[in-house]
C-alpha positions in Angstrom: -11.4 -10.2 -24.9 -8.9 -8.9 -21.8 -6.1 -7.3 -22.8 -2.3 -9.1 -22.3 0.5 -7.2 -20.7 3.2 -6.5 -23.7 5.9 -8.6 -23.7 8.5 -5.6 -24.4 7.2 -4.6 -20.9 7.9 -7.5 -18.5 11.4 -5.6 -17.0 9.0 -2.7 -16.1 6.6 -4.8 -15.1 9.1 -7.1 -12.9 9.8 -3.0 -11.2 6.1 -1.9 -10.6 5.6 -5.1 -9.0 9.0 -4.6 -6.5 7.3 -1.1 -6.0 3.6 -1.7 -5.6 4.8 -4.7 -3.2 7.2 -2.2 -0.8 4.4 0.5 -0.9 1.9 -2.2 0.2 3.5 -3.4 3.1 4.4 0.5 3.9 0.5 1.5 3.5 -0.7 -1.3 5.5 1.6 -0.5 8.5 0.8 2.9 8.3 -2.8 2.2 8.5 -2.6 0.0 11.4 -0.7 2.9 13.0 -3.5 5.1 12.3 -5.9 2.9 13.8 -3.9 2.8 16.6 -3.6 6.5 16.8 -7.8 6.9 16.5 -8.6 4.6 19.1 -6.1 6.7 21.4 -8.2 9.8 20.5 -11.5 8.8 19.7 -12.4 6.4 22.1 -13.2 6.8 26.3 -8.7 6.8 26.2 -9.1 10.3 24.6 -5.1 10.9 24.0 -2.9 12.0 22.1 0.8 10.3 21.0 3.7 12.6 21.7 6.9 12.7 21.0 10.0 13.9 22.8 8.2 16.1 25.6 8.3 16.8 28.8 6.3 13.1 29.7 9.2 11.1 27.7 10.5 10.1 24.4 7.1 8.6 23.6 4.2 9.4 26.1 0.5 9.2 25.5 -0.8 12.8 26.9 -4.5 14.1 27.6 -5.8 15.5 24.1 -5.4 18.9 22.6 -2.4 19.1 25.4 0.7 18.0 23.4 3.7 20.6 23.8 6.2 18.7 21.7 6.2 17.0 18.2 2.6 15.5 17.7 3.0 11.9 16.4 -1.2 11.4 16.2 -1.0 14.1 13.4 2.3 13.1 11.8 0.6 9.6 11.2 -2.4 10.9 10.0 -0.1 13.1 7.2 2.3 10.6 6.5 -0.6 7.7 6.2 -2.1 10.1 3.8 1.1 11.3 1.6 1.9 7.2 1.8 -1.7 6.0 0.7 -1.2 8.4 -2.5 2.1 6.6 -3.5 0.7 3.4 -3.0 -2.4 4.4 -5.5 0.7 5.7 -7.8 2.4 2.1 -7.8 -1.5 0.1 -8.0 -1.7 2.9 -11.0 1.5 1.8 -12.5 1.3 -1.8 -12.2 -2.3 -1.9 -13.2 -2.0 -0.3 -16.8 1.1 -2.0 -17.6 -0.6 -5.6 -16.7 -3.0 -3.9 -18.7 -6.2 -4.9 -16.4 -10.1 -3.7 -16.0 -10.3 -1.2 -14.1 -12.5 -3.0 -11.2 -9.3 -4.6 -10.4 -7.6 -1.2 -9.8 -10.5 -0.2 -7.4 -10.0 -4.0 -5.7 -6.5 -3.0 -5.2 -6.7 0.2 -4.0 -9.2 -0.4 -1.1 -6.3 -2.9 -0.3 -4.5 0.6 1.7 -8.1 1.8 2.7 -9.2 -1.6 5.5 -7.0 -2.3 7.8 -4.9 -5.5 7.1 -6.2 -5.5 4.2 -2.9 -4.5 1.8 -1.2 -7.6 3.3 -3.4 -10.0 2.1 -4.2 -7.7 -1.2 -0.3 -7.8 -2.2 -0.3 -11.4 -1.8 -2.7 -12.1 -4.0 -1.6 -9.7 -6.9 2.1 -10.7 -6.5 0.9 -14.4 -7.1 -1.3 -13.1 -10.2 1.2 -11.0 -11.9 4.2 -13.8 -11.4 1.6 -16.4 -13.1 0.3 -13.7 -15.9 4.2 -13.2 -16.7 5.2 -16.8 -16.9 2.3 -17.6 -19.4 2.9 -14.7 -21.5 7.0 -15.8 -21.5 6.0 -19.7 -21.8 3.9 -18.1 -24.6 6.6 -16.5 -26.7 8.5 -19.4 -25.8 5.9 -21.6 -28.2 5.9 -18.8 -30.9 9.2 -18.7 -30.9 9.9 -22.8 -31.7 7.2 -22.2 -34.6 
């Protein structure tokens, strides 16, 4: 039998959701970003994003050539650092809904393919907001008894 989220917990739940769902968004953007960033560098292009040198505020130099602030490896930490928040807030939410934990691996491989978290938050937003209102509507029909 699956487990039900507490009712004691909905507020907190109602919180990991706002979370998870800002972290999502923040993830998937990021991830684009880093794809983005690799096809710059990895592909025939072979560049590099820099920021605030001598080519401009935002210039696209040779690799292995960037004199100022390299943006290609600030959005590969930040992705990073980001993608280990977002695994915090699918943590969260997960074990208070109180779900298996193939549907924490399903949601975390939502900041892992690109586009992926978008359509990932979407669905889990929709599940959560239809778990809570039949464990309310539930109480609700406990409680008239």
């Amino acid at each position: 039998m699956a487990l039900k989220p507490k009712l004691s917990d909905v507020p907190q739940i109602r919180g990991a959701l706002k979370f998870y769902r800002v972290f999502a968004y923040v993830t998937g953007i990021m991830l684009l970003f880093l794809v983005l960033e690799m096809i710059f560098k990895y592909t025939p292009i072979q560049r590099e994003i820099e920021f605030a040198g001598p080519h401009g505020f935002i210039a696209l130099v040779p690799d292995k050539t960037v004199v100022a602030v390299n943006l290609s490896t600030a959005i590969l930490i930040a992705h990073g650092w980001l993608y280990v928040v977002y695994l915090f807030s699918d943590f969260r939410l997960w074990s208070l809904m109180r779900w298996s934990f193939p549907r924490f691996i399903q949601i975390a491989l939502g900041g892992v393919v690109p586009f992926l978290s978008f359509f990932v938050e979407h669905i889990i937003s929709r599940k959560v907001a239809r778990e809570l209102a039949e464990l309310e509507a539930q109480n609700l029909v406990e409680a008239s008894h």
